[in-house]
C-alpha positions as CSV (number, residue, x, y, z in Angstrom):
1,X,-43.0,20.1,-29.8
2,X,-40.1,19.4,-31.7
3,X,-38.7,21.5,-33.8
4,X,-38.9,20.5,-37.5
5,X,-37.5,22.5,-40.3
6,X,-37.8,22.7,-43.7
7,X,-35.3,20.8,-46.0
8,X,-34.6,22.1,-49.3
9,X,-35.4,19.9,-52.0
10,X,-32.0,19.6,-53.4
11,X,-31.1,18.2,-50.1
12,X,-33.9,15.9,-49.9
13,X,-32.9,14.8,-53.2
14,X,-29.3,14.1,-52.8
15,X,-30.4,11.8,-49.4
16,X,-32.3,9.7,-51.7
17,X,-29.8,9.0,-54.2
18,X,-27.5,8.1,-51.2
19,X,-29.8,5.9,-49.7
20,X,-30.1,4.6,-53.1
21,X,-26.1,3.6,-53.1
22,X,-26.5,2.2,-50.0
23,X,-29.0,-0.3,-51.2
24,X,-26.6,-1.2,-54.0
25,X,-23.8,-1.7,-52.2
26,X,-25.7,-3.8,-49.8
27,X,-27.4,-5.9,-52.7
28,X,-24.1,-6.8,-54.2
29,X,-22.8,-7.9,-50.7
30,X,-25.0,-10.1,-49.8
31,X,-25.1,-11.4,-53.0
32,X,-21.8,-12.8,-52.6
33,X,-23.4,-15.4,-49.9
34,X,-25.0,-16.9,-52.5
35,X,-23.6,-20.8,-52.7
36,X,-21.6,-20.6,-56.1
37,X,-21.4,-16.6,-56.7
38,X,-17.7,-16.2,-55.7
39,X,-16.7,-19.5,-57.8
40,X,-18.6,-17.9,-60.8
41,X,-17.0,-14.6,-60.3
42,X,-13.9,-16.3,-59.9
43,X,-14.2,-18.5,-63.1
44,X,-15.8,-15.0,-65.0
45,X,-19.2,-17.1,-65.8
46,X,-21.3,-14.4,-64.4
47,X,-23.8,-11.9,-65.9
48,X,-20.7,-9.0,-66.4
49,X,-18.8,-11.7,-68.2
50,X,-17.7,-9.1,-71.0
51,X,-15.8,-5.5,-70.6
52,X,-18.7,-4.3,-72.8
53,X,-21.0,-5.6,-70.2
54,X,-18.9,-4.6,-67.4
55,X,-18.9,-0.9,-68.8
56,X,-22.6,-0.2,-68.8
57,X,-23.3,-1.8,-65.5
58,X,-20.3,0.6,-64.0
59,X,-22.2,3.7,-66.2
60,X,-25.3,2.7,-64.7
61,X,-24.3,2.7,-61.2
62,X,-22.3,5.7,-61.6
63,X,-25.7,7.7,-62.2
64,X,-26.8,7.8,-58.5
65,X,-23.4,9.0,-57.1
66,X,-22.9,11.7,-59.7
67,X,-26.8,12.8,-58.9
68,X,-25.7,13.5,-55.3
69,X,-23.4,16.2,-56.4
70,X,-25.7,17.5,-59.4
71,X,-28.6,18.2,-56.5
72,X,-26.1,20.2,-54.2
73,X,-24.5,22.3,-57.7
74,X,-26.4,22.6,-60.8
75,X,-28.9,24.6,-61.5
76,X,-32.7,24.0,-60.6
77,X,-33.7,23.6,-63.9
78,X,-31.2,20.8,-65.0
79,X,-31.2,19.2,-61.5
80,X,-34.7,19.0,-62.0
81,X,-34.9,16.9,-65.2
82,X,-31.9,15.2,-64.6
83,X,-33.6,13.8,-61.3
84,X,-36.8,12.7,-63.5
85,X,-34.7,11.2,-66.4
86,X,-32.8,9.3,-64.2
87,X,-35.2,8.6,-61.4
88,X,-37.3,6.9,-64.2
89,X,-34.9,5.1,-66.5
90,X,-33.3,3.4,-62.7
91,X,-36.7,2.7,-61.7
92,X,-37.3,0.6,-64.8
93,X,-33.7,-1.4,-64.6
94,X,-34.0,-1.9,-60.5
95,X,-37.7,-3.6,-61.9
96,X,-36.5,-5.6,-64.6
97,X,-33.2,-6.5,-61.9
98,X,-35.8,-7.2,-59.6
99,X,-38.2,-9.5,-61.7
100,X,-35.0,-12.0,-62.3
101,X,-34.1,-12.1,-58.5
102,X,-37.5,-14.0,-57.5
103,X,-35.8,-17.3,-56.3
104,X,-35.3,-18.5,-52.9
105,X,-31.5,-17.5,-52.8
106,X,-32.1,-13.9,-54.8
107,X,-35.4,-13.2,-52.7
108,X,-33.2,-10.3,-50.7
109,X,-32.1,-9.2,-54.1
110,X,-35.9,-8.8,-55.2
111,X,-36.8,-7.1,-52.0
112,X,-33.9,-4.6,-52.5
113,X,-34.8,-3.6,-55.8
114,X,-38.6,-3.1,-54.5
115,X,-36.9,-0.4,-51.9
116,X,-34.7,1.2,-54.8
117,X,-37.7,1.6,-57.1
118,X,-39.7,3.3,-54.0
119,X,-36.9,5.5,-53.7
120,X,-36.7,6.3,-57.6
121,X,-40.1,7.0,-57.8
122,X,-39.9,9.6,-54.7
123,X,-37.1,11.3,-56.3
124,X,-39.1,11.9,-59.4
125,X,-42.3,12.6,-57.6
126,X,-40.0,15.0,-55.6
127,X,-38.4,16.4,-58.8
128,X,-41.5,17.4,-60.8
129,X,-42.6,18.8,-57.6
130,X,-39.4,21.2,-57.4
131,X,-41.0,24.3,-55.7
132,X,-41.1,27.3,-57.6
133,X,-39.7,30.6,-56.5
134,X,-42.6,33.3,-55.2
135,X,-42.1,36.9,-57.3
């Protein structure tokens, strides 16, 4: 038998929102095989064609790498409800991302998304499971 021992949640939890960067960052690379992406980027004709735009789209991906510090060093509580606010409200944007990407170029985009909105939904399955302490 292998040995197999438990893993705190908060550790659990800060995996996930790595893995979770990882699928980003490989979503956005590939993307940039897509005929015409760098031409668009280069001519600023994209989606984050506005600082505006480009501000909330940084905020947004600036959620996951923050949570993998907040698992390892707040407290419970706040960990907790930060991982269930945040598990839900990226959950709904990977969706919506994920809904837009259904063409024959974007279909990897589409089938990232569908892995990041698994993981979301494990982290706040995981969260509003947080163990409680035995008296």
């Amino acid at each position: 038998m292998f040995e197999n021992p438990k893993i705190n949640i908060r550790i659990k939890l800060a995996a996930l929102w790595t893995s979770l960067m990882f699928f980003y960052i490989y979503g956005d690379y590939f993307e940039l095989y897509v005929p015409n992406k760098v031409d668009s980027l280069l001519k600023g004709t994209e989606l984050l064609d506005t600082p505006t735009k480009l501000f909330l789209a940084s905020v947004s991906l600036a959620i996951p790498a923050a949570m993998i510090s907040v698992n390892i060093f707040l407290k419970p509580k706040i960990c907790r409800l930060l991982n269930i606010v945040f598990g839900i409200l990226l959950t709904i944007i990977v969706i919506l991302v994920g809904s837009y990407s259904l063409t024959d170029w974007y279909s990897f985009y589409a089938f990232y998304a569908a892995l990041e909105a698994i993981i979301t939904l494990i982290i706040v399955k995981l969260a509003w499971n947080w163990p409680k302490e035995l008296d």
